[in-house]
N, C-alpha and C positions, 0 to 999 in steps of 0.2 A: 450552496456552492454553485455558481455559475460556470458550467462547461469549460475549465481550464483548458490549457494549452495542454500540459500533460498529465494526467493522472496514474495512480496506483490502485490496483483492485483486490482484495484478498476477495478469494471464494470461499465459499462453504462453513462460513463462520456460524457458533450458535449467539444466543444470545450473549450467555454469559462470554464467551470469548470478547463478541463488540464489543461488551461493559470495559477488559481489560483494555482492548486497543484504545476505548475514548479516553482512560486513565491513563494508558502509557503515555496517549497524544496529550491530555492534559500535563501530564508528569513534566516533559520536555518541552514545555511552555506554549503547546498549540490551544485551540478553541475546537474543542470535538464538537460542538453547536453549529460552527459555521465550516469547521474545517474535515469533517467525518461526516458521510452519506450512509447509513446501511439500509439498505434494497431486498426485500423479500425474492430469495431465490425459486420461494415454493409458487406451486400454482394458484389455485382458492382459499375463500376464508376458512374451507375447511379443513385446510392442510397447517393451518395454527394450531391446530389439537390435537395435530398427529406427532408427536414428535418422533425423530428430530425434523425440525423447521431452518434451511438455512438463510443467512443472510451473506448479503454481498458489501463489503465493507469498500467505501472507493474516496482516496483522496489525494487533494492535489499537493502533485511532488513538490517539495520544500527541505529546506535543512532539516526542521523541526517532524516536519512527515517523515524524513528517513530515520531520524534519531529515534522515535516517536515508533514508527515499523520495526526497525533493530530490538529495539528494546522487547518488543511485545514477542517478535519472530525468536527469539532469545532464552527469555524468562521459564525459568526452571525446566528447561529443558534439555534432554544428551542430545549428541552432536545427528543431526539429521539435515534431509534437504528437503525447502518449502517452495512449491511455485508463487509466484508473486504474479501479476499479469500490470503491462504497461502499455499505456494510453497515450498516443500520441495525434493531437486534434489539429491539422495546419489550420489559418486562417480561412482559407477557401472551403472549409467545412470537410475537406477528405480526414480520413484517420488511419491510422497504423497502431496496430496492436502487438505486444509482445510477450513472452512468457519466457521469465526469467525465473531459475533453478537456483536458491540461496542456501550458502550455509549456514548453520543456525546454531553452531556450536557454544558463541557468545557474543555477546553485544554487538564489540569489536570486530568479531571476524565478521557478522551477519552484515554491520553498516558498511567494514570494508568489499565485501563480497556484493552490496546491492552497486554501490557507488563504480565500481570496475565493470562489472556490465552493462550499466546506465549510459557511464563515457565509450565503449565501444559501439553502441546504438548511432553514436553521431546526429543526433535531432537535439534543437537548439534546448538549451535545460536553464532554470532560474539563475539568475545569479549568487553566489553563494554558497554553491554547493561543492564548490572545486574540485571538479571533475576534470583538471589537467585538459587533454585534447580535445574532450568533444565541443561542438560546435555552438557552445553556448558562453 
């Protein structure tokens, strides 16, 4: 993945969790190959034997990355709130970073809950994600 415009970051992932996101992303018809990054959170090679080891899961926003994020933020889970953190890279190479508080109660409410904060950020967003007012 080449430093998107915007991306999505989950922290603190294990492994098996990544395993589920790159499924969910698969599930909802992405490419977790090209379209799913996980980044060792820990320090050294020694800290792969200590568990827990976390990873930083980060991909670029898309219908499919939101449906894909819902899904995963979702699954079998009571109703709870997840940060998400959001990546915003202008052309001129500045960035702007955000941390977004989702609820997670289900699917539905998790994709409507990401997409409503998303369009309140106002930074321009892919096409197709219809996000109403924001600036994309």
């Amino acid at each position: 993945m080449n430093a998107p415009a915007i991306s999505i970051a989950v922290p603190g992932l294990t492994h098996l969790e990544a395993d589920e996101l790159a499924t969910a992303l698969r599930d909802a018809g992405g490419d977790p190959d090209s379209d799913l990054v996980a980044l060792s959170e820990g320090g050294g090679a020694e800290d792969r034997y200590n568990e827990p080891f976390t990873l930083l899961a980060v991909m670029a926003l898309g219908r499919i990355t939101i449906t894909a994020l819902a899904i995963y933020l979702s699954k079998e889970r009571t109703r709870s709130t997840k940060k998400v953190h959001l990546r915003h890279r202008w052309p001129n190479g500045e960035e702007i970073e955000y941390t977004l508080e989702v609820d997670t109660s289900s699917e539905e409410a998790t994709k409507a809950d990401l997409l409503k904060q998303i369009a309140t950020l106002k930074i321009p967003v892919p096409e197709g994600l219809n996000l109403g007012s924001s600036g994309g």
